[in-house]
C-alpha positions in Angstrom: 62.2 142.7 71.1 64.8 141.3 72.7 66.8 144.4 73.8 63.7 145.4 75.4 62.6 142.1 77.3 66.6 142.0 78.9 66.0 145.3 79.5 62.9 144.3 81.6 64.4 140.9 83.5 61.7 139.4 81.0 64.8 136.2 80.4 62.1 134.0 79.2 61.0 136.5 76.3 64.7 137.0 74.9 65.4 133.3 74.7 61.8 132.9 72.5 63.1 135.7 70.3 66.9 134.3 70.8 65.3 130.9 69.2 63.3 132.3 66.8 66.4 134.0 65.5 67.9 130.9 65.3 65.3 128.8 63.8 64.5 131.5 61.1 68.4 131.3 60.3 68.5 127.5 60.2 64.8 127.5 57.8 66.5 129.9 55.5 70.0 128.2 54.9 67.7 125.3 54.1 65.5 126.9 51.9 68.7 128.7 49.8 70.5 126.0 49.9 73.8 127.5 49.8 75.9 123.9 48.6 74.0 124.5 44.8 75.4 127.6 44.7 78.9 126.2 45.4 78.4 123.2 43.0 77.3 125.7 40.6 80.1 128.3 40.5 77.9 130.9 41.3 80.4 132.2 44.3 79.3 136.3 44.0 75.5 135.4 45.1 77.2 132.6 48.0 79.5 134.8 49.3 76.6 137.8 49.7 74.5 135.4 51.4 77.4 134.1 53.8 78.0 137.3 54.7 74.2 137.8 55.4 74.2 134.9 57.3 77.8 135.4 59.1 76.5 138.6 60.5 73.0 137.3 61.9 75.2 134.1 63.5 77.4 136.7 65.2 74.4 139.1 66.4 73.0 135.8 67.9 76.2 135.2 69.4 76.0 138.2 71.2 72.7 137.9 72.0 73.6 134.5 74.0 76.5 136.0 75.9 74.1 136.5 79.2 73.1 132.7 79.5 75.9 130.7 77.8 78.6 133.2 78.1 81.5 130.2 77.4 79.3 129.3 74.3 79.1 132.9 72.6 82.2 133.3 73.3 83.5 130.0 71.4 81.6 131.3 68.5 83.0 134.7 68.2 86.4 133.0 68.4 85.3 130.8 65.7 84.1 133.4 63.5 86.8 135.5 64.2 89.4 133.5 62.9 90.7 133.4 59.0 89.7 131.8 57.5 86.7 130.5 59.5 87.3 127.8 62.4 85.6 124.7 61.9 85.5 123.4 65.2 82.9 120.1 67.3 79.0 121.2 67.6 78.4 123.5 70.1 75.3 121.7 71.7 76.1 117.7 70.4 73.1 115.5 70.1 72.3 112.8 72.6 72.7 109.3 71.4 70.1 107.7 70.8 69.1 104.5 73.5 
């Protein structure tokens, strides 16, 4: 995992399992879908899942201290907040030519 591949100097290995972190995180919010919830009143079964998903955000965080440290850093700050900080992306998209 990726404790183990820092652990080694193996950089390469924790930002694959850094990624996949992320990209299993970003299929599941899309797959729950966590606006019909909202719409739909059901705020108990959102606000587990938030939390779920609050605590993986903040693990990968962490996790992306030793190559962005400024970055993980802005999103602890943003989490840490209360409520929640919105604040601008944290990697913006390129316009397009």
């Amino acid at each position: 995992g990726y404790h183990e591949a820092l652990g080694a100097c193996e950089f390469n290995t924790c930002l694959k399992v850094l990624w996949a972190q992320i990209t299993q995180l970003n299929r599941d919010i899309d797959t729950r879908q966590p606006w019909k919830d909202l719409k739909a009143g059901n705020g108990v079964a959102l606000k587990h899942q938030l939390t779920a998903w609050l605590a993986k955000i903040q693990t990968i965080a962490y996790w992306l201290a030793p190559f962005l440290p400024d970055t993980s850093e802005r999103i602890l700050q943003l989490l840490s907040s209360e409520p929640i900080a919105v604040g601008s992306p944290l990697f913006p998209r390129a316009e397009e030519c």
